[in-house]
Short mmCIF file of the C-alpha atoms (twelve columns), coordinates in Angstrom:
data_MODEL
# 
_entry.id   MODEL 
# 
loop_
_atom_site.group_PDB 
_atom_site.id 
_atom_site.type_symbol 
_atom_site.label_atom_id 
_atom_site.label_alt_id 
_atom_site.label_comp_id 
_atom_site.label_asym_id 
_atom_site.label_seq_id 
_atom_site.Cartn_x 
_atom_site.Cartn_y 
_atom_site.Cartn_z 
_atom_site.pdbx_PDB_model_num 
ATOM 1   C CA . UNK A 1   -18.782 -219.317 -8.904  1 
ATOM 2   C CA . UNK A 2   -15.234 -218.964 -9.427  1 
ATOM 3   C CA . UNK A 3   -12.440 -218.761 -7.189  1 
ATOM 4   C CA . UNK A 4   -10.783 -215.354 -7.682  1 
ATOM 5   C CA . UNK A 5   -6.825  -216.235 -7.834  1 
ATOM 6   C CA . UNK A 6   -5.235  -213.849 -5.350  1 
ATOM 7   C CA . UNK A 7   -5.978  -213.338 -1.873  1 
ATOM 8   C CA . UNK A 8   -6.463  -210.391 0.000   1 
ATOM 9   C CA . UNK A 9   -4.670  -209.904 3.506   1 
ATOM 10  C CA . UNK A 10  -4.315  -206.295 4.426   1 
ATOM 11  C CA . UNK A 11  -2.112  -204.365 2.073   1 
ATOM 12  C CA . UNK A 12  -0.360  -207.152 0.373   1 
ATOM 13  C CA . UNK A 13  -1.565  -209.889 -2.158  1 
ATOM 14  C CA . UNK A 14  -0.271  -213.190 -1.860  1 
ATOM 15  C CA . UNK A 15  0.445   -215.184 -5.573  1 
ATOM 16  C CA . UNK A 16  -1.117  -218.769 -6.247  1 
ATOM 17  C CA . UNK A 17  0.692   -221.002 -7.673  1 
ATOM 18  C CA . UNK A 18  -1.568  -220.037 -11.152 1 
ATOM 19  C CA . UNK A 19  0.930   -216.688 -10.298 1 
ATOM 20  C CA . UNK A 20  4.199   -218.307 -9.896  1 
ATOM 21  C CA . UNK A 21  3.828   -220.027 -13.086 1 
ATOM 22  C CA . UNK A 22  3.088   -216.608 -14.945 1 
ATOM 23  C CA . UNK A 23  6.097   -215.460 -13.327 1 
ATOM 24  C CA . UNK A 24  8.664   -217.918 -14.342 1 
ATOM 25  C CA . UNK A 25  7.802   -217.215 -17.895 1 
ATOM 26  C CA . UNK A 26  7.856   -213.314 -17.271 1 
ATOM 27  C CA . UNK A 27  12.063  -213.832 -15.703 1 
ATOM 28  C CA . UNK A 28  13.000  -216.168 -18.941 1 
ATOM 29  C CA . UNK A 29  13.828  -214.361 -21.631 1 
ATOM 30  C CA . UNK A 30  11.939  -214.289 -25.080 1 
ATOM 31  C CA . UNK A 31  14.014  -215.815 -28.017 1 
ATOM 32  C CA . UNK A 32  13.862  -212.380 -29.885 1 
ATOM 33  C CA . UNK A 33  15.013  -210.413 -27.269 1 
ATOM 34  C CA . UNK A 34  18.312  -213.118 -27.087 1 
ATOM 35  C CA . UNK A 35  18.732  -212.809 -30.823 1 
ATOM 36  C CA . UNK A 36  18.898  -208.903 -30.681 1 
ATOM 37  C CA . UNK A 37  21.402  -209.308 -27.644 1 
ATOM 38  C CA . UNK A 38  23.836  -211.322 -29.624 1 
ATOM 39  C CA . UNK A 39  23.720  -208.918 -32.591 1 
ATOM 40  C CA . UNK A 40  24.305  -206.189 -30.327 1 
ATOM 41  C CA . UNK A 41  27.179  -207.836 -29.150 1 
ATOM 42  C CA . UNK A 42  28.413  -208.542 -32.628 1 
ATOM 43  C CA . UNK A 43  28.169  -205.426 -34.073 1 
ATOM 44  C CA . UNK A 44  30.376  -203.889 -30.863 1 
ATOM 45  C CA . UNK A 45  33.008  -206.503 -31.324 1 
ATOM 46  C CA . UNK A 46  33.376  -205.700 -35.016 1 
ATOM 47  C CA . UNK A 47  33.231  -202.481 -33.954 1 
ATOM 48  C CA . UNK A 48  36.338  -202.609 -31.478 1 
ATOM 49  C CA . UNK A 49  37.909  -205.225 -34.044 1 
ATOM 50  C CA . UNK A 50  37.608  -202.426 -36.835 1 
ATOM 51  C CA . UNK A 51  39.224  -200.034 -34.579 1 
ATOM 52  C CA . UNK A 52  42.087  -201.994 -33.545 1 
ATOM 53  C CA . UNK A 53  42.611  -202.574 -37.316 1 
ATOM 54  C CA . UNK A 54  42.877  -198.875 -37.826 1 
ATOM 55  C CA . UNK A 55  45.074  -198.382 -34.917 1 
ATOM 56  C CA . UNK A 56  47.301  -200.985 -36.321 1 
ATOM 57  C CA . UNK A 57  47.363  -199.430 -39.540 1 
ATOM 58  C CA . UNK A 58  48.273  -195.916 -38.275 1 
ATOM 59  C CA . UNK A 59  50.610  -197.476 -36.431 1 
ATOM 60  C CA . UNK A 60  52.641  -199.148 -39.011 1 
ATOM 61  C CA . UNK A 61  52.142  -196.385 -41.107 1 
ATOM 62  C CA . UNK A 62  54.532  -194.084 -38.613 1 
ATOM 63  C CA . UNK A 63  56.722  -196.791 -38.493 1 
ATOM 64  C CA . UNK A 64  56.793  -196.615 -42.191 1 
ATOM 65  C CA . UNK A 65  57.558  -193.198 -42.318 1 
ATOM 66  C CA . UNK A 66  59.956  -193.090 -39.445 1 
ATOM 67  C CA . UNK A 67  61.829  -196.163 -40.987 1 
ATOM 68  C CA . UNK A 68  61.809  -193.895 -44.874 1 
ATOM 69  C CA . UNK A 69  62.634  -191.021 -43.276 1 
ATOM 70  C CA . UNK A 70  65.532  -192.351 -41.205 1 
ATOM 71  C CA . UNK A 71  66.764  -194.834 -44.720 1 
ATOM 72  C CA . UNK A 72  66.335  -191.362 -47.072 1 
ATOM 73  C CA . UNK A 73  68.906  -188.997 -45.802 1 
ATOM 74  C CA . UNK A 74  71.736  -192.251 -45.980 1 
ATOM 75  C CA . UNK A 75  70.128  -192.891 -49.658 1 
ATOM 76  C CA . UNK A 76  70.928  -189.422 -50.350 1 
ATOM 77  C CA . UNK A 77  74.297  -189.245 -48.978 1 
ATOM 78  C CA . UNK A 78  75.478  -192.468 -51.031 1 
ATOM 79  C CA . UNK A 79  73.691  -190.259 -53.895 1 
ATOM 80  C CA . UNK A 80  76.400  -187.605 -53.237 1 
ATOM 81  C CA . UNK A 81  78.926  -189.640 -52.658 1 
ATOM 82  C CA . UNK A 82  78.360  -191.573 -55.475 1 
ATOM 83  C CA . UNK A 83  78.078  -187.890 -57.821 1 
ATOM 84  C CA . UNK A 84  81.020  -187.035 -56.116 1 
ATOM 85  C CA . UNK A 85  83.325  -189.699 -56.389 1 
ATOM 86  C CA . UNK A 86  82.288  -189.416 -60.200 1 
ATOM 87  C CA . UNK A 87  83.025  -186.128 -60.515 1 
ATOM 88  C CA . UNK A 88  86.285  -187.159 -58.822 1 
ATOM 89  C CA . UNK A 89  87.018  -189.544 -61.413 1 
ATOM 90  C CA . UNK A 90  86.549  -186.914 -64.083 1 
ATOM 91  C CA . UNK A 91  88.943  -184.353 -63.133 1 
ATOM 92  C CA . UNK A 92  92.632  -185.252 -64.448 1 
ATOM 93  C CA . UNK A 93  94.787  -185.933 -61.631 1 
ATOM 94  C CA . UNK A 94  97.667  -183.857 -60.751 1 
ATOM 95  C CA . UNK A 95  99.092  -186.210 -58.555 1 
ATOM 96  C CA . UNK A 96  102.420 -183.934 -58.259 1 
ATOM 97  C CA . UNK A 97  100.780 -180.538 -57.913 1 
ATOM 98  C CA . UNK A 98  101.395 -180.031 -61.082 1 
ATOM 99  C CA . UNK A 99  98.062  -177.506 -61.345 1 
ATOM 100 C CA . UNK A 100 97.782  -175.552 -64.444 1 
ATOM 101 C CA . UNK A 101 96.395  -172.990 -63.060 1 
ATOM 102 C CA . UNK A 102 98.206  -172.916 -59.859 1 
ATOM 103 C CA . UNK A 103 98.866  -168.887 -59.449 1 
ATOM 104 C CA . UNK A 104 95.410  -168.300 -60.269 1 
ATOM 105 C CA . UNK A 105 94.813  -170.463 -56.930 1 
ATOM 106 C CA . UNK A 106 97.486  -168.649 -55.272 1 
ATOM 107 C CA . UNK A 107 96.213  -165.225 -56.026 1 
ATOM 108 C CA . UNK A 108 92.134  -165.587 -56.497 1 
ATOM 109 C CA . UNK A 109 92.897  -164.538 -60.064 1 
ATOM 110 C CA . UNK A 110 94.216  -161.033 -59.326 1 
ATOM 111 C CA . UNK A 111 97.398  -159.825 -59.082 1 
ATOM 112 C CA . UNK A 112 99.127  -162.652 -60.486 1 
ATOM 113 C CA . UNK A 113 102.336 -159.711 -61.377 1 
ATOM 114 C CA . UNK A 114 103.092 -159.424 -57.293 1 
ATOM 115 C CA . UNK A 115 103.628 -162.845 -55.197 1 
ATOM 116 C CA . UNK A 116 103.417 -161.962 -51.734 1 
ATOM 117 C CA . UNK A 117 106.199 -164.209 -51.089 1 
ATOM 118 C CA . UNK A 118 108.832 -162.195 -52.847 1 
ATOM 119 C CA . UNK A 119 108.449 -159.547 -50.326 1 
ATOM 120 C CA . UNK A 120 109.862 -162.381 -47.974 1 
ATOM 121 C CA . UNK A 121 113.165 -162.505 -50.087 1 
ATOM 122 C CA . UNK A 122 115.914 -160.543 -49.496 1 
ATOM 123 C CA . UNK A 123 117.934 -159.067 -52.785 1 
ATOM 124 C CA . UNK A 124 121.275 -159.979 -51.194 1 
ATOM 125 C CA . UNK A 125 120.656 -164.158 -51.120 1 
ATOM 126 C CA . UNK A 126 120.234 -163.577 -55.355 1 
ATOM 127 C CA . UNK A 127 122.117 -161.150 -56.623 1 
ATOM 128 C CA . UNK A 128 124.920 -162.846 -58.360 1 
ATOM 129 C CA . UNK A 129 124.202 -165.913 -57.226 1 
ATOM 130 C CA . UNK A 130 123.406 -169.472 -58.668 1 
ATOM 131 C CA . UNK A 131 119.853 -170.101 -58.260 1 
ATOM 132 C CA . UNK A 132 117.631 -173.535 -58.632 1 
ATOM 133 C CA . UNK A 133 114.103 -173.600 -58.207 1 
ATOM 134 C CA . UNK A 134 112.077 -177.202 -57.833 1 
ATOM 135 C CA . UNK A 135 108.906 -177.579 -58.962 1 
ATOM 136 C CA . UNK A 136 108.984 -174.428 -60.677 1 
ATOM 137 C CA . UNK A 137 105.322 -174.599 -62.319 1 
ATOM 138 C CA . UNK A 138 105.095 -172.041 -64.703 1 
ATOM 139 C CA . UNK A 139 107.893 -170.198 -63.887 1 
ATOM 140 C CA . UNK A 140 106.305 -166.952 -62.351 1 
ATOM 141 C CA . UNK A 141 108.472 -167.199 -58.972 1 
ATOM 142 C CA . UNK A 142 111.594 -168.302 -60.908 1 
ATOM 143 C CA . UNK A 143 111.428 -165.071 -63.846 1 
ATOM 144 C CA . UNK A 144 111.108 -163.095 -61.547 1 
ATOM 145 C CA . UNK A 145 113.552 -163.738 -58.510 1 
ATOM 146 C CA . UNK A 146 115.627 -163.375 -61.874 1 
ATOM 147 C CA . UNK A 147 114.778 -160.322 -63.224 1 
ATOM 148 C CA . UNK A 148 114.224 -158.701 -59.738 1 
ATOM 149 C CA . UNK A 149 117.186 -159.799 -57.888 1 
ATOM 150 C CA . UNK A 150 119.536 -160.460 -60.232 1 
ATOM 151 C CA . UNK A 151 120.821 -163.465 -60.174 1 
ATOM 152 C CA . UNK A 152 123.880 -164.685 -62.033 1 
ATOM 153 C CA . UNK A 153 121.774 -167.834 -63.042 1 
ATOM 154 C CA . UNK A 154 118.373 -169.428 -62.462 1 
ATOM 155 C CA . UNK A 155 117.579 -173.061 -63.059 1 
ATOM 156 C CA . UNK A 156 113.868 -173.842 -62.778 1 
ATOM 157 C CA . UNK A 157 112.699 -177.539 -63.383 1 
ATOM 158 C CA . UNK A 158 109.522 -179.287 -62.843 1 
ATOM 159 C CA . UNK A 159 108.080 -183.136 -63.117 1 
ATOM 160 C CA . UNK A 160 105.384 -181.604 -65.738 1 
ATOM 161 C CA . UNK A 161 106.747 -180.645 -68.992 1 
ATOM 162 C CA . UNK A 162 103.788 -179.218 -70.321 1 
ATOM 163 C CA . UNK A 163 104.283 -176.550 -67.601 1 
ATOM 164 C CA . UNK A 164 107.802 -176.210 -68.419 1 
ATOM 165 C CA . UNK A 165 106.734 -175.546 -72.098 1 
ATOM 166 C CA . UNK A 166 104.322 -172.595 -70.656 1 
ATOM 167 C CA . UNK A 167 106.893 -171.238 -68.807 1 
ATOM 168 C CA . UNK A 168 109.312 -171.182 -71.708 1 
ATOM 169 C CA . UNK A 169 106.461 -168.935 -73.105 1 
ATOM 170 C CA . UNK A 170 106.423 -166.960 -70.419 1 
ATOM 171 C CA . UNK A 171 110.432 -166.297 -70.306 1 
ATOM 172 C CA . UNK A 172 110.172 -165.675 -74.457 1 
ATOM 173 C CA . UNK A 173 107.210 -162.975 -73.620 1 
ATOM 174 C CA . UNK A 174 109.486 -161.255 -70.357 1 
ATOM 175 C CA . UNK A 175 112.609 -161.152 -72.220 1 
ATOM 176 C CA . UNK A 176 110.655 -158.733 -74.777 1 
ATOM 177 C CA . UNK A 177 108.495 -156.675 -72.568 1 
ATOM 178 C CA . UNK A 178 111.940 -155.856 -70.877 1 
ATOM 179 C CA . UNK A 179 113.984 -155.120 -73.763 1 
ATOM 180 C CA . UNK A 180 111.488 -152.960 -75.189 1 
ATOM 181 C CA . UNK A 181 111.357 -151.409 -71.918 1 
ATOM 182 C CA . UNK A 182 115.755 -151.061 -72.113 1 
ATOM 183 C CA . UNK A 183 115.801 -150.258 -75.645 1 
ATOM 184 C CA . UNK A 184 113.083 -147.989 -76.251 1 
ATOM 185 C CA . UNK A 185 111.645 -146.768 -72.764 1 
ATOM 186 C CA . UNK A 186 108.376 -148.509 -73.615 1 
ATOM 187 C CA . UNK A 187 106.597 -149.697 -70.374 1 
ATOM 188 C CA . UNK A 188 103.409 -150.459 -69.421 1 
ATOM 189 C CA . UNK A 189 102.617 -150.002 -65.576 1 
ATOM 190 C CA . UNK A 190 101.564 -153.913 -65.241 1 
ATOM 191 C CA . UNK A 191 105.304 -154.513 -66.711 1 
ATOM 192 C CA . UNK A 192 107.048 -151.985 -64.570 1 
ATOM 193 C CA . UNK A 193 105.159 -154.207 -61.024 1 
ATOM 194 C CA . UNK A 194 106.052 -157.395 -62.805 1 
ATOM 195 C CA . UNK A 195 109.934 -157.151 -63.440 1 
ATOM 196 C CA . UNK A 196 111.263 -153.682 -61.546 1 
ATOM 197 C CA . UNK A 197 113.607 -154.699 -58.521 1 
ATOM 198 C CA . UNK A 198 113.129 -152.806 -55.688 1 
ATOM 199 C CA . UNK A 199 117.301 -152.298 -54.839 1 
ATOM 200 C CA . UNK A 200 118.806 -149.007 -56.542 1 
ATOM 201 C CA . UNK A 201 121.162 -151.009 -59.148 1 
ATOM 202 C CA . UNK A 202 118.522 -152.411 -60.706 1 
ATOM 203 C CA . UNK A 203 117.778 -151.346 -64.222 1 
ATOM 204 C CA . UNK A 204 116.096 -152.592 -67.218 1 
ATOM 205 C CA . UNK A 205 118.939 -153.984 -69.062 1 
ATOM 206 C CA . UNK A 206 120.096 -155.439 -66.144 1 
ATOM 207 C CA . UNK A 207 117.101 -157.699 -65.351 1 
ATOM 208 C CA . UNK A 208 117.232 -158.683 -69.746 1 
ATOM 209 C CA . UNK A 209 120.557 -159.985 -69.220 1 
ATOM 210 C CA . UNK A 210 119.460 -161.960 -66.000 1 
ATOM 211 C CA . UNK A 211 116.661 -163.782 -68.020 1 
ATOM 212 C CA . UNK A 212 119.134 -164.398 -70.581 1 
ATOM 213 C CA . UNK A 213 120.513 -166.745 -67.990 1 
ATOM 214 C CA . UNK A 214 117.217 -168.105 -67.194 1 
ATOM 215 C CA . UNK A 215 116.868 -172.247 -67.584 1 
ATOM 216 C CA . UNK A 216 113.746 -174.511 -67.689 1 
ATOM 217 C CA . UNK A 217 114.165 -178.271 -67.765 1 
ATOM 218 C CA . UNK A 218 111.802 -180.896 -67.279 1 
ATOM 219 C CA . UNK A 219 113.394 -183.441 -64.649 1 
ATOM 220 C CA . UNK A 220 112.167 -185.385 -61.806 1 
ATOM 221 C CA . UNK A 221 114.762 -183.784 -59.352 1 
ATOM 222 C CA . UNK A 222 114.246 -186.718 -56.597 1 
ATOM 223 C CA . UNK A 223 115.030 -189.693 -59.019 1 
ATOM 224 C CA . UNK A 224 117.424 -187.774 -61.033 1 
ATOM 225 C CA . UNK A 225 121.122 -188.398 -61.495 1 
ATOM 226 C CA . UNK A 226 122.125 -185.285 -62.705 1 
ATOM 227 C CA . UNK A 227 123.366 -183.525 -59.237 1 
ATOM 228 C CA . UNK A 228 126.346 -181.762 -59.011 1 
ATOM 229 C CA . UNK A 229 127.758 -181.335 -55.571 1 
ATOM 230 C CA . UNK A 230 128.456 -177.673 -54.545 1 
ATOM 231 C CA . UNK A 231 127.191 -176.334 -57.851 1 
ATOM 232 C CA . UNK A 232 124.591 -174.205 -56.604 1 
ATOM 233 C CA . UNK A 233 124.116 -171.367 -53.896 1 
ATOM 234 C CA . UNK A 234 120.566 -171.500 -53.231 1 
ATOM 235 C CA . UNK A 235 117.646 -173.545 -54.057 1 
ATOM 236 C CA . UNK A 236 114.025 -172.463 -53.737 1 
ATOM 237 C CA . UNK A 237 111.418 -175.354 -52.987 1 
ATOM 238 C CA . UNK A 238 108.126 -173.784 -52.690 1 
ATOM 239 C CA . UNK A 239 104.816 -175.300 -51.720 1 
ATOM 240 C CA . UNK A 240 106.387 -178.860 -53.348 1 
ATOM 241 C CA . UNK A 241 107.750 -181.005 -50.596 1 
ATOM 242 C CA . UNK A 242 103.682 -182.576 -49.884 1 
ATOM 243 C CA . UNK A 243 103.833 -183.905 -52.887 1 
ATOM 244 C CA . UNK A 244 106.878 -185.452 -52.737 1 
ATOM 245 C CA . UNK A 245 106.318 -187.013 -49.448 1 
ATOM 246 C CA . UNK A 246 103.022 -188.245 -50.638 1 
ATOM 247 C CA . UNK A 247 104.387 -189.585 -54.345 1 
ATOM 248 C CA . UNK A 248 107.657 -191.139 -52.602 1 
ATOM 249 C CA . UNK A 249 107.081 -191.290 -48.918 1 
ATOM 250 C CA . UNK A 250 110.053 -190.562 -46.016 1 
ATOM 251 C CA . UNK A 251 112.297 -192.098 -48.105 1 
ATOM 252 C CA . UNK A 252 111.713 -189.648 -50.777 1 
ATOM 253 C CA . UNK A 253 111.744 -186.649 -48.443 1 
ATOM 254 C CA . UNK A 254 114.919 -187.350 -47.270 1 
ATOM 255 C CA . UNK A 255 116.435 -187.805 -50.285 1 
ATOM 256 C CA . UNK A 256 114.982 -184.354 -51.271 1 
ATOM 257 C CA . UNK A 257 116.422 -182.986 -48.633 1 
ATOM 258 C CA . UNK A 258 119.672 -184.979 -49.038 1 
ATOM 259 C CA . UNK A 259 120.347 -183.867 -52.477 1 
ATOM 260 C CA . UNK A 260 119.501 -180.335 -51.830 1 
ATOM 261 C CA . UNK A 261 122.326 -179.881 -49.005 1 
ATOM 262 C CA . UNK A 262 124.751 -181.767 -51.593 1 
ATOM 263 C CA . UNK A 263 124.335 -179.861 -54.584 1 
ATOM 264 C CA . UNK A 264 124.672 -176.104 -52.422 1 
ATOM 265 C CA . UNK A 265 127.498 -174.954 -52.069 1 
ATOM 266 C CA . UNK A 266 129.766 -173.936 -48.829 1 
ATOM 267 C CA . UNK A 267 127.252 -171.380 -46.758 1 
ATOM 268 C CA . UNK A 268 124.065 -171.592 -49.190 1 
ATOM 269 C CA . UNK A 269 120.751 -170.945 -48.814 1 
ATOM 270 C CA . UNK A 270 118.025 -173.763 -48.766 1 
ATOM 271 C CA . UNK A 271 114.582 -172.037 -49.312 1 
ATOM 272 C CA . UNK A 272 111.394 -174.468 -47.940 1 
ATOM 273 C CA . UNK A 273 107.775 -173.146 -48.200 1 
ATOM 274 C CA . UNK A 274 106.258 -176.944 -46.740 1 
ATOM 275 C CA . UNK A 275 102.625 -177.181 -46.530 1 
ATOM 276 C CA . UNK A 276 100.877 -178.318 -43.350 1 
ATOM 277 C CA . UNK A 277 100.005 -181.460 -42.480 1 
ATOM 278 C CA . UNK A 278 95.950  -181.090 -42.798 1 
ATOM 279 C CA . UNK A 279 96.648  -179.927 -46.345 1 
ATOM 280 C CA . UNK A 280 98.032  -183.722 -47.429 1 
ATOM 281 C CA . UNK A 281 94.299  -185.252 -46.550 1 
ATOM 282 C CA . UNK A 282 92.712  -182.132 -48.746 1 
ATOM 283 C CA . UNK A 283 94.713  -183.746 -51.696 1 
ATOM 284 C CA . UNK A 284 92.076  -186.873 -51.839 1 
ATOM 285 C CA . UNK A 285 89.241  -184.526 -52.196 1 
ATOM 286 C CA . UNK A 286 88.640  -183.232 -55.509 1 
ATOM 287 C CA . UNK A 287 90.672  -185.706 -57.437 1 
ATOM 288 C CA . UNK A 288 90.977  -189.276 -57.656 1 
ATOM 289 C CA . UNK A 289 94.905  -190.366 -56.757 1 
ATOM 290 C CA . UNK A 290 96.321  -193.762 -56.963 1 
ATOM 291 C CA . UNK A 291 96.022  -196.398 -55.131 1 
ATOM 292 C CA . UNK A 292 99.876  -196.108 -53.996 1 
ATOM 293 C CA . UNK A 293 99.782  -192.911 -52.970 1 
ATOM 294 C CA . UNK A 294 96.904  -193.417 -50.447 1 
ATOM 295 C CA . UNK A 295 98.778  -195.916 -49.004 1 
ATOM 296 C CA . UNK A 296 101.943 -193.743 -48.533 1 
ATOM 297 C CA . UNK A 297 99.486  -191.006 -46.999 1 
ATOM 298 C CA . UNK A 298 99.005  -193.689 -43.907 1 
ATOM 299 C CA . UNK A 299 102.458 -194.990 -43.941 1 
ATOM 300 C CA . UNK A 300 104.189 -191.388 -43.632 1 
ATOM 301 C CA . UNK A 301 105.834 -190.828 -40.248 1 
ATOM 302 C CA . UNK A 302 107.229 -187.228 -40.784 1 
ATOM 303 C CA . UNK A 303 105.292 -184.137 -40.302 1 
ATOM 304 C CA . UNK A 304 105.438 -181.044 -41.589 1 
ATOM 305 C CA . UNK A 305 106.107 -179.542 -38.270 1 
ATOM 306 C CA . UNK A 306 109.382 -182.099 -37.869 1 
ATOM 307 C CA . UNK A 307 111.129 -180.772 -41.221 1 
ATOM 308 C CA . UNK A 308 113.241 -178.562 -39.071 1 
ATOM 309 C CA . UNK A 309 114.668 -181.039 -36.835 1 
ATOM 310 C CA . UNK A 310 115.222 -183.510 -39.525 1 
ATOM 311 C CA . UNK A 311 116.877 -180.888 -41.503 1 
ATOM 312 C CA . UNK A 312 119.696 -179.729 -38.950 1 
ATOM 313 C CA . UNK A 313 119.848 -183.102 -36.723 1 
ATOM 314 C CA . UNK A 314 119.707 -185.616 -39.735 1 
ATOM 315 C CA . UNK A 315 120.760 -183.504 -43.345 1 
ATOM 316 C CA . UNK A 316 123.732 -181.189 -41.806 1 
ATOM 317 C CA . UNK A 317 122.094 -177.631 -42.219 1 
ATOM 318 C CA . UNK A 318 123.742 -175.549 -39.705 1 
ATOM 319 C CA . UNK A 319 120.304 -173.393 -39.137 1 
ATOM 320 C CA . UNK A 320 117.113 -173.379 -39.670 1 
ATOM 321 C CA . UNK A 321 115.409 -170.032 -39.487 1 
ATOM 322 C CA . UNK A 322 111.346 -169.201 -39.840 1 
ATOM 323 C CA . UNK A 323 110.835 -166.099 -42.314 1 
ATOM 324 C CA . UNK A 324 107.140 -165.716 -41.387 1 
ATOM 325 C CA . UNK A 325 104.007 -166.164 -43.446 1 
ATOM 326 C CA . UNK A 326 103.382 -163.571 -46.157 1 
ATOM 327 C CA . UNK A 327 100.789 -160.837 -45.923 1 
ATOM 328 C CA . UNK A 328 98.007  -160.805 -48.426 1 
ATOM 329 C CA . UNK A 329 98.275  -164.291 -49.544 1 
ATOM 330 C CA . UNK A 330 94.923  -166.419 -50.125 1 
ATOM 331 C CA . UNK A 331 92.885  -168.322 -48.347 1 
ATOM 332 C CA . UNK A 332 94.487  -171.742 -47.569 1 
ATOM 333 C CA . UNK A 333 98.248  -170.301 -48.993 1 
ATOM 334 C CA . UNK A 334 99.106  -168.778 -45.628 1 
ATOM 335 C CA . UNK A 335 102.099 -170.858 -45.449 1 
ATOM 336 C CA . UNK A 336 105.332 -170.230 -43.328 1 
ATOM 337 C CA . UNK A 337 108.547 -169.713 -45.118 1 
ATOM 338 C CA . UNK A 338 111.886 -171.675 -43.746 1 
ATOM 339 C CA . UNK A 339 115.471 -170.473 -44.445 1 
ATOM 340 C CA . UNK A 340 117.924 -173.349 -43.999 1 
ATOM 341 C CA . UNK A 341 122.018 -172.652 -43.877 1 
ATOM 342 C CA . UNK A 342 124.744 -174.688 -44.959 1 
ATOM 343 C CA . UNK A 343 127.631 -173.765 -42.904 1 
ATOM 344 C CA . UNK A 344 129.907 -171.763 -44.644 1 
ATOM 345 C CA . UNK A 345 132.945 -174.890 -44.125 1 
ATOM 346 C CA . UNK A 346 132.490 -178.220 -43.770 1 
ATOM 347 C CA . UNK A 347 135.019 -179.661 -40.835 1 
ATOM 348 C CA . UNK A 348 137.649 -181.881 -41.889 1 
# 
């Protein structure tokens, strides 16, 4: 009879060796079971590798995007600038201020009959007096400080001559809408604001025969040679000394300044509308200038702001006197007016 293989003590059962055996084999584990570890161990390391792939992605996809997003505004800005600067070197360039349409700036397009700085001007520095005006443009300042005041003559010359040829025009078309107005009492309102002086001796006739003495020249007045001294009793230079300090630098502005005080006569009357200094820079932006006058721009050491002191302490005015800014003018044109006086006798 066979042995049975555990023995009974109380409770517990004791193993035989038979047992331990059986045991052994039960701890080691089965070859399939190790197989279907390892794949499970596979498939989560692909699975974590697959994830850190997509993190990566995502991750140099922001970068992407933060890199285009950062590079797109500067591509667009050298696409404006680039439009720009070709637009810029489309315009013509009016390198002098020559503008042909100047007064429409001035005014906004209305009101081109009333210049808000003629209120500023008082009858008495005209009437009868020898008048130049520099840089005249199309003449509407210079016909009608003529016609209004009355002066005894009016020079007006500018560096364009196509402008001087419109303002010829412009003098042929005045001289007839006044002496149809002195001949035959035939006015239209527009003429009456454009030419009527405001003193009581005006008169119609009166402001024909002051046109009649009405000159336009084309003439570079800085590099010209035709100054007489004491020949004149006031000069006008209106919104036209930038552009001679940018075209011909301090040098250039002095002489302007120079030659004014020696062609006025004994106590005359130098009139200076200068622009300010921020306005030189605004030149460069809608036109393409020349190479040289950029460079003058940064080797200028006057400023607007000096032109007084340089006037009295350098040129020999005896005064220089602010006539304020004039009301209603437009945006960008509110400019103060300078009155500068050449003593009435020069010391021996």
């Amino acid at each position: 009879m066979q042995e049975p293989d555990t023995e009974q003590k109380g409770d517990k059962t004791m193993l035989q060796p038979n047992n331990l055996e059986n045991l052994e084999n039960l701890k080691r584990p089965r070859k399939e079971d190790e197989d279907a570890t390892h794949d499970t161990e596979r498939k989560c390391q692909r699975k974590a590798e697959a994830e850190c792939a997509k993190v990566e992605v995502a991750c140099q996809g922001e970068l992407t995007s933060a890199a285009h997003q950062t590079e797109e505004p500067k591509t667009k800005n050298a696409k404006q600038k680039r439009a720009q600067k070709t637009k810029k070197q489309l315009r013509p360039c009016f390198r002098y201020g020559n503008y042909n349409a100047y007064y429409g700036y001035r005014s906004n397009g209305e009101n081109l009959e009333n210049d808000p700085r003629l209120d500023l001007f008082n009858v008495d520095w005209f009437k009868g007096k020898r008048v130049v005006d520099i840089g005249c443009n199309e003449g509407l300042i210079t016909l009608r400080v003529a016609a209004r005041f009355l002066s005894a003559s009016m020079l007006g010359i500018d560096i364009d001559n196509g402008l001087i040829k419109k303002a010829v025009r412009d003098l042929c078309i005045a001289r007839e809408e006044l002496g149809a107005w002195a001949t035959k009492g035939k006015c239209t309102p527009a003429v009456v604001n454009t030419w009527r002086g405001d003193h009581a001796e005006w008169m119609p006739h009166k402001g024909v025969e002051a046109l009649r003495h009405v000159t336009l020249r084309h003439e570079n007045f800085v590099e010209s040679e035709d100054c007489v001294p004491e020949s004149q009793d006031v000069i006008m230079c209106l919104s036209v000394s930038k552009w001679i300090h940018l075209n011909w630098g301090d040098r250039g502005l002095r002489l302007l300044f120079t030659k004014v005080f020696k062609t006025l006569a004994p106590g005359g009357l130098f009139i200076l509308e200068p622009q300010p200094w921020k306005s030189y820079r605004q030149a460069f932006r809608k036109q393409e200038m020349p190479l040289e006058v950029k460079q003058n721009l940064h080797q200028l050491t006057i400023r607007p702001h000096q032109f007084a002191e340089e006037l009295t302490t350098n040129i020999g005015f005896e005064s220089v006197e602010p006539l304020g800014v004039p009301e209603g003018s437009a945006l960008g044109f509110s400019r103060p007016l300078l009155l500068c006086r050449k003593a009435a006798s020069t010391s021996p």
